[in-house]
LUMMAR-329367 format. One record per residue (C-alpha): residue number from 1; z, x, y. Coordinates in steps of 0.5 Angstrom, whole numbers. Layout:
! residues N
> NUM|Z|X|Y
...
! end
This chain:
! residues 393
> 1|-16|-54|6
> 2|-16|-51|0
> 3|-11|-48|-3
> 4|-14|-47|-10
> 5|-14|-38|-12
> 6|-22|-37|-12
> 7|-25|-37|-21
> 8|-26|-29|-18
> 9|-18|-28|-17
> 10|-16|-32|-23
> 11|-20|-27|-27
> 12|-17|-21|-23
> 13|-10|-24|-25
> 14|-11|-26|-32
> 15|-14|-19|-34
> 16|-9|-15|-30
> 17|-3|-19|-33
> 18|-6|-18|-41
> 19|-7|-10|-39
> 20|2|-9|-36
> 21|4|-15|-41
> 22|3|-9|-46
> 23|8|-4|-41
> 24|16|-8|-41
> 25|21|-6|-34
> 26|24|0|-39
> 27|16|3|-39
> 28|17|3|-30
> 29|24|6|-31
> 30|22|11|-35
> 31|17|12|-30
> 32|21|13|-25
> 33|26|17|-28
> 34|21|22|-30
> 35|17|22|-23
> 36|11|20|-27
> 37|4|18|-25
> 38|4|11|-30
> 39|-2|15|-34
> 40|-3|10|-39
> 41|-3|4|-34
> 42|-8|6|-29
> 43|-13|9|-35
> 44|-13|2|-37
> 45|-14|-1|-31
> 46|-20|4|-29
> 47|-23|3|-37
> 48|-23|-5|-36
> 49|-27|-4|-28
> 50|-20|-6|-24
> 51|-20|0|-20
> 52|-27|-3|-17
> 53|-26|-10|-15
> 54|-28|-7|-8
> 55|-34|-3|-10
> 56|-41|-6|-9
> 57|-44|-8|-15
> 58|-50|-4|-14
> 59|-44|3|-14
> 60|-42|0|-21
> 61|-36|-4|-18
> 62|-34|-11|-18
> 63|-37|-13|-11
> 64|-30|-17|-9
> 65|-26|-16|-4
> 66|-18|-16|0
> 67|-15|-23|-4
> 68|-18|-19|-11
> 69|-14|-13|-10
> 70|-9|-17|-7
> 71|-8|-22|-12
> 72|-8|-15|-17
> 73|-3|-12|-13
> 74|1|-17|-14
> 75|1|-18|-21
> 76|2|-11|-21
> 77|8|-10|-18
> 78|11|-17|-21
> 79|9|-14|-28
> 80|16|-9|-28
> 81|13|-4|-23
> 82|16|-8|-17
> 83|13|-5|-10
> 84|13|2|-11
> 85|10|3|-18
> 86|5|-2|-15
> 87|3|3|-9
> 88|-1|7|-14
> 89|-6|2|-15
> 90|-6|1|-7
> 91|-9|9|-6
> 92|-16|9|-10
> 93|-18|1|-9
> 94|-14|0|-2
> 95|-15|6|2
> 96|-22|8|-1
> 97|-26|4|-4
> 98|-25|-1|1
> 99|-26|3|7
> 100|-31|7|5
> 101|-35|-1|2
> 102|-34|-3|10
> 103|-35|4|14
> 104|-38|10|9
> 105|-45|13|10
> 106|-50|10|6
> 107|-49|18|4
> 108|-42|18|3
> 109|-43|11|-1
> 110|-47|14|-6
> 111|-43|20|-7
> 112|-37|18|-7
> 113|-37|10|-9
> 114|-39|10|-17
> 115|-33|15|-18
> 116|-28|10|-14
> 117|-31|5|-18
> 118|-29|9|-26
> 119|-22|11|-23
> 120|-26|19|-24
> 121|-25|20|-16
> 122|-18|18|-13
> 123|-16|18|-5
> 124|-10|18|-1
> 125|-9|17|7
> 126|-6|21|12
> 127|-5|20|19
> 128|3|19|20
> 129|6|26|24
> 130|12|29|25
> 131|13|27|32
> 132|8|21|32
> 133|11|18|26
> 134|9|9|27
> 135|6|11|34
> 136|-1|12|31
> 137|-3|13|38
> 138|0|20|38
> 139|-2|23|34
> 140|-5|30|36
> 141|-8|33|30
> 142|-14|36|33
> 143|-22|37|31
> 144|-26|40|35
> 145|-33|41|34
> 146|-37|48|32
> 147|-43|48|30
> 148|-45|43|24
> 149|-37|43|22
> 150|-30|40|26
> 151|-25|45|25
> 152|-18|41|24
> 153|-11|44|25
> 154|-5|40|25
> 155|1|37|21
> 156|1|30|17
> 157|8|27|14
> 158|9|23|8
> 159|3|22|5
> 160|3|20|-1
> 161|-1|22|-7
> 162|-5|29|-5
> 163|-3|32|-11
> 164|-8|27|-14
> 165|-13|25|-9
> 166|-20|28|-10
> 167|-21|27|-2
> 168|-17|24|4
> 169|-18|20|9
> 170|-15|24|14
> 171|-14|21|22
> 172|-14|26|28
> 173|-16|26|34
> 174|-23|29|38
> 175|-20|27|45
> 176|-13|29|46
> 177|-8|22|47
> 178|-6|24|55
> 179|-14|25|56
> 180|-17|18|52
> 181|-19|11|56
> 182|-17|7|53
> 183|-11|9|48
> 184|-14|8|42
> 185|-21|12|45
> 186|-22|19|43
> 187|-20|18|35
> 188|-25|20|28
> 189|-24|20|21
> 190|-26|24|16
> 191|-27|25|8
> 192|-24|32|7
> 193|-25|34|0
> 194|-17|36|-3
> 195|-18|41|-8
> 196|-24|45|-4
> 197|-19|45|1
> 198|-13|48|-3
> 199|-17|52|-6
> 200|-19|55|1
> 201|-12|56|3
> 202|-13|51|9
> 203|-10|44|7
> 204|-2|45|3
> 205|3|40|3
> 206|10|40|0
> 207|13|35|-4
> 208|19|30|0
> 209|25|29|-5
> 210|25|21|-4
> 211|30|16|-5
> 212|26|12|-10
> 213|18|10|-12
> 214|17|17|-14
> 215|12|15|-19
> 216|8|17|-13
> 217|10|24|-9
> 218|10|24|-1
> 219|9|29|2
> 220|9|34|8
> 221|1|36|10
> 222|-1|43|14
> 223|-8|44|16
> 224|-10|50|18
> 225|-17|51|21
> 226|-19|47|16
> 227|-27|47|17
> 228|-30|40|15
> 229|-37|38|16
> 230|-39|33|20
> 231|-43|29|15
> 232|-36|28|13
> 233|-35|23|19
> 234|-32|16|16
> 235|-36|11|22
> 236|-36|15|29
> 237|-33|20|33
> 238|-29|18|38
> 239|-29|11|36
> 240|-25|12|30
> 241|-20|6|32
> 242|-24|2|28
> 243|-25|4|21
> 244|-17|5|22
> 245|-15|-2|24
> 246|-19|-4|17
> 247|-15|1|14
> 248|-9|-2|18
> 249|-10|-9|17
> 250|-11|-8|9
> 251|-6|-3|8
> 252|0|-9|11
> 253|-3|-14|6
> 254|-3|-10|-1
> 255|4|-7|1
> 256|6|-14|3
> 257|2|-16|-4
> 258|6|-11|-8
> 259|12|-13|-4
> 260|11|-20|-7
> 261|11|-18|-13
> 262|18|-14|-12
> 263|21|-20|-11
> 264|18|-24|-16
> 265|21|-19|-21
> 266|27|-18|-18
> 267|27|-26|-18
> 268|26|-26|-25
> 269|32|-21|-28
> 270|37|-25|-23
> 271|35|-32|-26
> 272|34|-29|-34
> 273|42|-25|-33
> 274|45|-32|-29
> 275|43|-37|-35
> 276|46|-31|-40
> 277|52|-28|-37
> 278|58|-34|-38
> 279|64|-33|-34
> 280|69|-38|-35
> 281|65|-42|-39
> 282|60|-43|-37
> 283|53|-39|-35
> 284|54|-36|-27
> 285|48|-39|-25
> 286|52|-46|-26
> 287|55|-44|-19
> 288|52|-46|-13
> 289|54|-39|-10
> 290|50|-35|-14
> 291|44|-41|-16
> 292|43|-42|-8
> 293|41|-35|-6
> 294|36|-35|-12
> 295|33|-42|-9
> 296|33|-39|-3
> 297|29|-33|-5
> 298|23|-37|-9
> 299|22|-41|-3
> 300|21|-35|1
> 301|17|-32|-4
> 302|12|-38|-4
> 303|12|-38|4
> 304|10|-30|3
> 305|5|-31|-2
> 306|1|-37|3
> 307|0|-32|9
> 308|-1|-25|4
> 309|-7|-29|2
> 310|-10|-32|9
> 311|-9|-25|12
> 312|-14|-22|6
> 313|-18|-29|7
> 314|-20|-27|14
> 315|-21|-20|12
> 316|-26|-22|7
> 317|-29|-26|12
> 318|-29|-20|18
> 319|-25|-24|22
> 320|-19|-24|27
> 321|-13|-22|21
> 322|-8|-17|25
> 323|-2|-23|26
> 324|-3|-25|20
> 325|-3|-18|16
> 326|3|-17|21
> 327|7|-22|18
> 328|6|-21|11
> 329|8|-16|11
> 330|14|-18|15
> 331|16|-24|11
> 332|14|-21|3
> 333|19|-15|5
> 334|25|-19|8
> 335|23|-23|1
> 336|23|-17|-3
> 337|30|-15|0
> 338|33|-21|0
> 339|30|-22|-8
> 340|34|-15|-10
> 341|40|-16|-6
> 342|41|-23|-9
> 343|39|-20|-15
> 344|44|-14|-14
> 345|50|-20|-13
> 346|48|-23|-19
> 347|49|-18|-25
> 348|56|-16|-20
> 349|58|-9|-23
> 350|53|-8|-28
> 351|48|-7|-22
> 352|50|1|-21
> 353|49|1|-29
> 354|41|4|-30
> 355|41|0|-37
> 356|39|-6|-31
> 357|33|-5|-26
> 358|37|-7|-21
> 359|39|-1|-17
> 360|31|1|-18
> 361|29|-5|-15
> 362|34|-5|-10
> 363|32|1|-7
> 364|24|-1|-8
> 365|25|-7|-4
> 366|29|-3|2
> 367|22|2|3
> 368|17|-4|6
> 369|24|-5|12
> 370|21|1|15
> 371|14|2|12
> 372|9|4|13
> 373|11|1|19
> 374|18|-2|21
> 375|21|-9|22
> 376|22|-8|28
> 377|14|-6|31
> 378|12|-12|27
> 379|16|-16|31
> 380|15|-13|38
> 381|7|-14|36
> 382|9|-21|34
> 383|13|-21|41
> 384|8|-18|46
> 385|1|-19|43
> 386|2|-26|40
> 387|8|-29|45
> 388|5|-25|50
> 389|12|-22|52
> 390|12|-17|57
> 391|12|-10|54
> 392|19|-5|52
> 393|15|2|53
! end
């Protein structure tokens, strides 16, 4: 067994790190302040080619896969960004270049994949609903066919980065769920082109006031009658639950990716204050109450990191990777928050001042406990389908 990072992902984490050595915590502050899209970063990731680790290279990509863009996230969000600021990279690269590397048309591929590579098209992902929420299953937005077009109508909530995105990755069903066998039968995803959408009146969204992670707005989005061609079909119709478990699996691995990173930020302004802050005469981290908790943390961020990279080392390889993702994503968030909060005890009562990233970081790490998927499903996946545990619903 090789634990050894490939030369491929090196190369992705020292290029990014000399790109957000360049932007401190204070730049991400701000960004968070000003609910603004981290410009400056990202137009340096895409004249550098990071935007494309997951393109072809016959796109004008870098032909690699889920550990580079992992690897990339990761050091993201380890940068200052933590895993909010980090979700900006996973929308583009994540959500469109690699889907689109695995299940697009040769047609959508050459239409769509040299503008994902230069950072000139960006994507979004909606699937999540009202009255669905992490039952991906349940979802009842509708396409029905007429003539050479699908006409969709429904409603999608939190989904981030419509304001932005030049086309969607939109889940919806073309069998009704009371009427699919098996569960998973009867879903098609489609491209949907945002700004013709918008202009036509057929696709609108508004904006969810958040908590935190506000470099990248959510959204609630309405479909009207929203005609899209049927060339615009990612995979097969009907059996759209494969291109969504390639979107799933990944999407658990960079979020837990951007997760790590939160945490090894968290980590870092934790042990930087408990070597400075002296009390009684000596530095904080001189006591075992606050040095233990920290040790704790870095142990369990290494754990996370070792299954982060198996489950993208399988994807890569096309094989098995749903446990795997599963718990990556459990462990870095449990890894992000105890990070944050152990961070957040450390500077004491200077944690509630925003001259400290502290409060920002906290409320980062709280994110990956419920989504996109929450804590508790992940251990009922882990319960039922790894354990063999019977079923709750």
């Amino acid at each position: 067994m090789d634990f050894t990072l490939p030369d491929t992902a090196l190369d992705v984490q020292r290029g990014v790190a000399a790109i957000c050595s360049r932007y401190d915590l204070d730049y991400w502050q701000r960004c968070e302040s000003d609910k603004r899209w981290p410009q400056e970063v990202w137009d340096e990731l895409a004249k550098g080619g990071w935007l494309g680790l997951a393109v072809p290279e016959r796109f004008g990509g870098g032909g690699q896969g889920l550990l580079e863009l992992a690897v990339a996230t990761e050091t993201i969000a380890a940068s200052g960004a933590a895993g909010g600021s980090a979700f900006t990279y996973v929308l583009t690269p994540g959500f469109g270049a690699l889907t689109l590397s695995r299940h697009g048309s040769a047609e959508q591929q050459a239409e769509l994949l040299p503008g994902l590579a230069s950072g000139e098209v960006e994507t979004c992902f909606a699937l999540t609903e009202p009255d669905a929420g992490s039952n991906a299953l349940a979802i009842t937005t509708s396409a029905r066919r007429d003539g050479g077009d699908y006409v969709i109508n429904g409603q999608k909530i939190w989904i981030t980065g419509v304001q932005r995105a030049t086309w969607m990755l939109l889940v919806t069903r073309t069998i009704p769920a009371a009427e699919a066998r098996p569960r998973s039968a009867g879903l098609t995803v489609f491209l949907v082109n945002v700004p013709e959408a918008v202009a036509a009146g057929r696709l609108t969204y508004r904006p969810i006031p958040k908590l935190g992670a506000n470099t990248t707005p959510s959204n609630m989005v309405f479909l009207d009658d929203l005609r899209v061609p049927a060339s615009r079909v990612v995979g097969r119709v009907d059996e759209g639950a494969a291109v969504l478990w390639d979107i799933l699996n990944p999407e658990r691995v960079l979020l837990a990716a951007s997760a790590l990173g939160g945490a090894e930020v968290a980590l870092r302004v934790a042990v930087d204050y408990a070597k400075e802050r002296e009390v009684f005469g000596r530095p904080i981290g001189a006591n075992q109450a606050i040095a233990f908790p920290l040790a704790q943390v870095k142990a369990k961020i290494e754990l996370a990191r070792l299954m982060i990279y198996k489950a993208a080392w399988s994807f890569d390889r096309r094989l098995p990777c749903g446990t795997e993702a599963n718990i990556a994503k459990l462990t870095a968030s449990q890894a992000a928050w105890e990070a944050a909060d152990a961070a957040f005890q450390t500077h004491g009562g200077m944690a509630y001042s925003l001259e400290y990233p502290v409060a920002r970081l906290l409320t980062d790490a709280r994110i990956g406990k419920v989504a996109p998927v929450t804590e508790e499903l992940l251990l009922n996946y882990l319960a039922t389908q790894v354990l063999g545990l019977p079923r709750g619903f």
